[in-house]
C-alpha positions as CSV (number, residue, x, y, z in Angstrom):
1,X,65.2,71.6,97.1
2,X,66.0,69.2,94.6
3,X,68.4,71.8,92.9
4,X,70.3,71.1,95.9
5,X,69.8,67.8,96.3
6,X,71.3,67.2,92.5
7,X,74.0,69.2,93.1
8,X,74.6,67.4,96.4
9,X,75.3,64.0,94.5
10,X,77.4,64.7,91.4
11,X,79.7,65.8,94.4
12,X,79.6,62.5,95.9
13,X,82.3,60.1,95.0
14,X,81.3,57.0,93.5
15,X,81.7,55.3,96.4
16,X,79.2,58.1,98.3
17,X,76.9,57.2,95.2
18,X,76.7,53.2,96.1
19,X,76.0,53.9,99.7
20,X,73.3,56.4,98.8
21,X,71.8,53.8,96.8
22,X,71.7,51.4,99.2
23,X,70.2,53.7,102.3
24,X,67.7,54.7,99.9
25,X,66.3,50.7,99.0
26,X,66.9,50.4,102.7
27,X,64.5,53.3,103.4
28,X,62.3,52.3,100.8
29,X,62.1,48.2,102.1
30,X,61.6,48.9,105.5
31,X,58.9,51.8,105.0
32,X,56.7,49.5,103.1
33,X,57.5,46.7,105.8
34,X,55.5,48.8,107.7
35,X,52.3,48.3,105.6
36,X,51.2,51.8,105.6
37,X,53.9,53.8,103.9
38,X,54.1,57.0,103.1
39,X,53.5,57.4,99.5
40,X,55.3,60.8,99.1
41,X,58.2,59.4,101.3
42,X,58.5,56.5,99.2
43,X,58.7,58.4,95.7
44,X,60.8,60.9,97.8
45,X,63.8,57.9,97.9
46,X,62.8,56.9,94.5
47,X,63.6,60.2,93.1
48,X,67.0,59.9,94.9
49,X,67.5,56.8,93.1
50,X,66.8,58.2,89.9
51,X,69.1,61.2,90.4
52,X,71.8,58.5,91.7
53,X,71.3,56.6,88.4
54,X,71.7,60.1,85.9
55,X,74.7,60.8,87.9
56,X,76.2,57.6,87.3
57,X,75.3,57.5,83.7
58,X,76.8,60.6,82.9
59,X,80.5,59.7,85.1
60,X,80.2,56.3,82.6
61,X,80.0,58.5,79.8
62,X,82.8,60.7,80.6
């Protein structure tokens, strides 16, 4: 999965990326809010973020 999931955001636009971002510290805020979140839900978003930030990183060194 996340061999499609990477390949899913470097086709996103940079505009795609910042919304992703933002759903996923959405996601993230309101799942702890909770009290009881999910851990693996949680790291799930977090690993979107991280994929979000590589993508980015590599389109600012192009």
């Amino acid at each position: 999965m996340s061999i499609l999931l990477e390949s899913q955001i470097k086709s996103l636009r940079t505009e795609g990326l910042i919304l992703l971002v933002e759903d996923a510290e959405r996601r993230i805020g309101s799942h702890i809010a909770d009290g009881d979140p999910d851990e693996k839900y949680v790291d799930h978003q977090k690993y979107i973020l991280s994929l979000v930030q590589q993508e980015l990183e590599r389109r600012g060194a192009n």
